[in-house]
N, C-alpha and C positions, 0 to 999 in steps of 0.2 A: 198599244203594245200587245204581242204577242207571247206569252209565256212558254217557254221550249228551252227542255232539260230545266236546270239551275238558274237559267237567265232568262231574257227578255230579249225578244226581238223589236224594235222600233219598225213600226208601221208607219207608212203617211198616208194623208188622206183620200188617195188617190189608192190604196190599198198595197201602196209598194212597198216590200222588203227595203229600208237603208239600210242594216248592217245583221251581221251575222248576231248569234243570243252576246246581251249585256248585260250587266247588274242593274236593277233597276234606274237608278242615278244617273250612269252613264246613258243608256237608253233614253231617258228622259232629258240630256243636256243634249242627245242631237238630236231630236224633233224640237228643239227649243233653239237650236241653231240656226236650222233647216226655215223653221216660220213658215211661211204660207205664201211666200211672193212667188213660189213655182205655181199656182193657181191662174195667177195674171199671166204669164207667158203664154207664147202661140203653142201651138200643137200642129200635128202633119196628122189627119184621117187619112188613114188607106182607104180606100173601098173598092169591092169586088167590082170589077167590071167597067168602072167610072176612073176616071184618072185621082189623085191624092188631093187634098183639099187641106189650106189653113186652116185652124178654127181656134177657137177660145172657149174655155170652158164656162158655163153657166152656170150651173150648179152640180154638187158632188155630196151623197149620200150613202147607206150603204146598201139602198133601194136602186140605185144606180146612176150614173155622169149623165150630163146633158151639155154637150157642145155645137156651139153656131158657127158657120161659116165668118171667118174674121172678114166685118163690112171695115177694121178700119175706123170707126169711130161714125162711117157719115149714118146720118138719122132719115134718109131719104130713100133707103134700098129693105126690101123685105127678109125677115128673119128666117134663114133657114137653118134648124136645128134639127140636133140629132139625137137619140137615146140611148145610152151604150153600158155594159153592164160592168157591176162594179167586182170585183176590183179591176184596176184599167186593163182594158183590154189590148192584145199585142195589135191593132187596128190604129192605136192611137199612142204617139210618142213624140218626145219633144223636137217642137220645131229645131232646126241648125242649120246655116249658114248656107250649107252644101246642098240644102235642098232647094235651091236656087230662088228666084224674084217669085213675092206670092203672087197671087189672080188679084186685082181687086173687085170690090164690091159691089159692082154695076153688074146691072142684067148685060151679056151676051159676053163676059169675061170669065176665061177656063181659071 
């Protein structure tokens, strides 16, 4: 949490604002709602020059995210990951629907 003005702003771990200042309490019951299962969802990487890319986050500190290319679970394709700085950058936002059928996790698939 963030302290501004009188209240509390609720950070997640991803360094995103969820709601405008709260009272402590209330701050604290929606990051307790919220949990941590947005971690395991996909994500969409922009990147310059390259077309957009699923990925999954790896790990998240406040030294900075590190996301892979979603292989999908198979254990037989090499890890390409990425470094990216914290708080999330507008590069990286949550996968949806409309972003149509991912790549998968084979070499010579976009």
């Amino acid at each position: 949490m963030r302290p501004e003005g009188d209240g509390f702003v609720p950070v997640d771990l991803l360094g995103r604002d969820r709601a405008g200042a709260l009272d402590w309490l209330a701050a604290e019951e929606l990051l307790d709602e919220l949990g941590i299962g947005y971690l395991a969802e996909p994500y969409l990487l922009e990147r310059p020059g390259r077309g957009p890319l699923r990925v999954r986050i790896l790990e998240v500190s406040t030294d900075g995210i590190r996301v892979k290319r979603d292989d999908f679970g198979a254990i037989d394709v090499p890890l390409e990951a990425f470094a990216l700085a914290w708080p999330m950058p507008d590069a990286l936002r949550p996968w949806n629907a409309g972003d149509g059928e991912p790549a998968g996790p084979f070499v010579g698939q976009a």
